[in-house]
N, C-alpha and C positions, 0 to 999 in steps of 0.2 A: 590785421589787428584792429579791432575796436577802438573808440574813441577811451574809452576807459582804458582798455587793459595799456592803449600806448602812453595816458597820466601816469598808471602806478608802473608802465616799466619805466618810462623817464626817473618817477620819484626813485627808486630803487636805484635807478644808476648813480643819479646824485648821492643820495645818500652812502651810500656802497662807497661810491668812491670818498668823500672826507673818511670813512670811518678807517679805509686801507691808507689814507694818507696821515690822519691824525694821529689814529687811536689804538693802532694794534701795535705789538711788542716790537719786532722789525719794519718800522717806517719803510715805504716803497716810497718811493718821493718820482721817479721819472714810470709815469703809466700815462694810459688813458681805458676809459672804458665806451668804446664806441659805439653800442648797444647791448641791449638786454632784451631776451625771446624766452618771453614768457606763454606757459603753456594754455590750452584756452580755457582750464579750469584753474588757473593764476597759482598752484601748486606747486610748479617747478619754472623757477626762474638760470635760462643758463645766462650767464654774464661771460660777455668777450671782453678779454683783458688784451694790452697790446703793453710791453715793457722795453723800456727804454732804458736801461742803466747797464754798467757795468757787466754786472748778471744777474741775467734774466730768469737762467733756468731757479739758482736759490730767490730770487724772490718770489715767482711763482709758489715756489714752494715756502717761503712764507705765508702768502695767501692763502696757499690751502691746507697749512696747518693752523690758520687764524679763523677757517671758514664758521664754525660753530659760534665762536666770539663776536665776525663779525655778524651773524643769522640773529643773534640774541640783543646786539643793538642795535640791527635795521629793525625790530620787534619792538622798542622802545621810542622810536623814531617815527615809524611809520602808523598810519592809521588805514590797517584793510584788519578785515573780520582774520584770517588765517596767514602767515608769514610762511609766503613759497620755501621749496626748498632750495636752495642754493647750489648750483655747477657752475665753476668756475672753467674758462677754459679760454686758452692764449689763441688769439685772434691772430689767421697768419696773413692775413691781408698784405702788412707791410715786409714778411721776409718773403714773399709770393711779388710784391713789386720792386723789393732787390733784387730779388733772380732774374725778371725779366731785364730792369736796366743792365746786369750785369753782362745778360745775355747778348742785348742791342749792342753793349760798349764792344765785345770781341765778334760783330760781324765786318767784315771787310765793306770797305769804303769804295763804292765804284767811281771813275772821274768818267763825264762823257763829254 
């Protein structure tokens, strides 16, 4: 990635995230957004989400029923010529590093 296109996907993740944290109708309050891979003609931005709460799957689905809303205030927020499209999509990094700890915890312990 470019020196540019990684300012505006930083800007976008900033911002993306106060707008899911403040400003949409169902508050997500336990996220993060660990980056955003934007395309090289800056049109399609997918953003990894990773959710912490309760539940994950409805708040996802907050998200991507806010996604238009929040497109329309990264648009007012941001300064590039075109406001990529927006994919949202749950980063499994951390249930991929559950499974493995979980895995490590049920292998048998050798003594020598």
């Amino acid at each position: 990635m470019h020196h540019r296109d990684a300012r505006v996907a930083e800007e976008i993740k900033e911002i993306v995230s106060q707008i899911i944290r403040e400003d949409i109708r169902h508050p997500v309050t336990l996220f993060s957004i660990p980056y955003v891979k934007l395309t090289l003609d800056l049109s399609i931005a997918t953003i990894y989400i990773s959710l912490f709460g309760k539940q994950p799957g409805q708040d996802f689905d907050y998200i991507l029923q806010a996604k238009g809303y929040i497109r329309s205030q990264l648009a007012q927020k941001i300064r590039i010529r075109k406001v990529p499209e927006l994919i949202f999509q749950r980063d499994a990094a951390l249930a991929d590093g559950d499974a493995i700890v979980d895995k490590l915890a049920d292998l048998p312990l050798s003594e020598h």
